[in-house]
N, C-alpha and C positions, 0 to 999 in steps of 0.2 A: 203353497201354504207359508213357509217358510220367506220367502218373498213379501206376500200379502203384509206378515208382522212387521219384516222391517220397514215397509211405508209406512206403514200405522207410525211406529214410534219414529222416523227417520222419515220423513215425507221431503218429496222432489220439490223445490219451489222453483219459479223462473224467475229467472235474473230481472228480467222490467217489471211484470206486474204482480209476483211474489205469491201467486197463488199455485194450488199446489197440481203437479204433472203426474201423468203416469210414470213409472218408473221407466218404462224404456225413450223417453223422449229425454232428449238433453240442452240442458240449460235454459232453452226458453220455450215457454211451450209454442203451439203450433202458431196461433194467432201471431205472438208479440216477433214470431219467427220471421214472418210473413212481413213485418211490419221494418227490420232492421234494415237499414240500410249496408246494401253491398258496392264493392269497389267496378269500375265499369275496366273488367280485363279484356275490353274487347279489341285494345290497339295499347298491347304491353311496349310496342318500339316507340310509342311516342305519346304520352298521359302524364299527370301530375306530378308523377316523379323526378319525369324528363325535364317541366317546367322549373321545377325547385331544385334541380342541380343545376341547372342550363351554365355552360362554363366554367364547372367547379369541378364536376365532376363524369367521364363520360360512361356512357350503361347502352348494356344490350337493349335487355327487355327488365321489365319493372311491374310485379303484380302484391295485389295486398288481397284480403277477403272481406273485412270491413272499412266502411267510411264514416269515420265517428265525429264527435261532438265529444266536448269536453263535458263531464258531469251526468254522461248518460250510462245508461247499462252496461254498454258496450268497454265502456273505460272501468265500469266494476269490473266486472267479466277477467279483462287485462290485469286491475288490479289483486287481486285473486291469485291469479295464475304467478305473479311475481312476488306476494309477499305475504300469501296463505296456504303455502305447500299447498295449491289445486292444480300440480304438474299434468293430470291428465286432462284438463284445458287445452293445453300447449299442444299434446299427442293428439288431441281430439281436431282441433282446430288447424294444427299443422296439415293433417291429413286432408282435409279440406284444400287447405292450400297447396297442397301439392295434387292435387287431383286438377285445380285451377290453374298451373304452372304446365303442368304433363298435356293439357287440350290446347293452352295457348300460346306454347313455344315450339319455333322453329327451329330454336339451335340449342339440343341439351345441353346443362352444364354438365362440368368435367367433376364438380366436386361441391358437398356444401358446405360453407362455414359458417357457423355462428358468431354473431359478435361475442369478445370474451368479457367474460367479467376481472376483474382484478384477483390473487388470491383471499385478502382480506374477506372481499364481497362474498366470496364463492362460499370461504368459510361461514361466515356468518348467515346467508342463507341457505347453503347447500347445495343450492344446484343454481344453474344459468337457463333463465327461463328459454334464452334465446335458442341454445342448444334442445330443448326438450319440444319446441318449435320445429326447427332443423329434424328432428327423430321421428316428426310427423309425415315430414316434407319426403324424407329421406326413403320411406317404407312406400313412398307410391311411385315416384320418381326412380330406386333402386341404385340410387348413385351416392358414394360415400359420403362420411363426415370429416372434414380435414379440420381437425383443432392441434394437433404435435406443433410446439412451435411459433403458436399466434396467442402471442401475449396483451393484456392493457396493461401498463404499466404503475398506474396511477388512478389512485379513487378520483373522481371529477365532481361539482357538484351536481344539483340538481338540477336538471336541465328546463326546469316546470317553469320559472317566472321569468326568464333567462331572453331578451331579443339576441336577433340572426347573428349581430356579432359578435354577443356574450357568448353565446354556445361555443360559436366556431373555435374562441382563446380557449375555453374549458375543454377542449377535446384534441386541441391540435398537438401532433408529435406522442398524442397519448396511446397509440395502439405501433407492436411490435410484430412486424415478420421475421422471422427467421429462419424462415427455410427457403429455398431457391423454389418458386411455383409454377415453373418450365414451361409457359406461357397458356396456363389452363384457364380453363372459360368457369369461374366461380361466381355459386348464387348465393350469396352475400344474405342473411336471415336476419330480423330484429323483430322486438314486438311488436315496436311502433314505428312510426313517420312523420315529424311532424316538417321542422326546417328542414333536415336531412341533414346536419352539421354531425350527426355522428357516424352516419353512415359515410358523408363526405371524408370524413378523417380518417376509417376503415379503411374503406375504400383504397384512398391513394397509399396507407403503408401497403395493401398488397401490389398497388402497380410499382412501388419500386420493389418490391419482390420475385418481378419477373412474372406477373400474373399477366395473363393475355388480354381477358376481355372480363368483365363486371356484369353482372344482373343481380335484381335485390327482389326482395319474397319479406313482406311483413303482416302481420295478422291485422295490423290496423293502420291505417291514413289520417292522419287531422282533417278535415275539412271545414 
């Protein structure tokens, strides 16, 4: 009963065609569900990822859940989850992704990290979407969250209009290890993917951290 009312006044809509859901279905309903496009984790050791670091940076294994388009649902969805406290996106969707990490990895990692936000950012938004990604990741998978320690240093601009070599200046030298990472296999977490220049920049401050081996986990891919 009590149920019933709150759709009446509070009704489920779905993120692509805005019309309204049962309350237990999430975010989109079945049809527009059917319809999104997903990431092919069918060969994590070697896909788009691989392609767009090729040289820059090296990775295990590399898995995302969506393959988007810019200006589509999927990128509201995203946006949302980063700049309309809809944290349990993040837990919702992580879980996802780690249920697609856990079927299609050969070699667990030892720990996960989220990319950090800067403290400014944190403040100002509250939380690190990335991390709240990672919490999803983390409850299927069972392996910890390692952030003591892994600093950004510095707010960066906006990486949105930005070509391959703008990112890279915008991001370089900008992320901090500081703990010795005694040569652990880290799944590396972000929302997105597009160049991978922030991931690249991550990335290599944990290998001079004494990290051993890299894999990345992001809820969404550019394509």
């Amino acid at each position: 009963m009590l149920r019933d009312l709150f759709a009446l006044f509070y009704p489920n809509h779905c993120y692509k065609c805005e019309d309204i859901m049962p309350m237990d279905q999430k975010y989109f309903c079945y049809k527009c569900d059917q319809e999104l496009h997903r990431f092919d984790n069918s060969s994590p050791s070697d896909n788009l990822f691989h392609n767009r670091l090729f040289n820059k940076l090296s990775i295990v294994h590399a898995y995302s859940y969506f393959a988007y388009q810019k200006s589509g649902a999927v990128q509201e969805l995203i946006h949302d989850l980063k700049y309309a406290k809809m944290k349990d996106i993040g837990v919702y969707y992580g879980a996802l992704l780690g249920r697609i990490v856990k079927e299609n990895s050969v070699l667990k990692p030892d720990a996960i990290v989220p990319v950090p936000l800067t403290k400014q950012k944190l403040r100002v938004r509250g939380y690190n979407q990335a991390q709240i990604i990672a919490k999803g990741v983390s409850d299927i998978l069972q392996v910890p969250i390692l952030e003591h320690g892994i600093v950004k240093k510095r707010n960066t601009s906006s990486q949105t209009r930005l070509n391959r070599l703008a990112r890279w200046g915008n991001v370089r030298d900008v992320f901090s290890v500081e703990v010795d990472l005694q040569e652990k296999h880290l799944l590396l977490i972000d929302d997105v993917f597009t160049t991978g220049s922030t991931l690249e920049a991550f990335g290599k401050a944990c290998l001079a951290a004494n990290c051993g081996k890299i894999s990345i986990a992001t809820l969404g891919i550019a394509v």
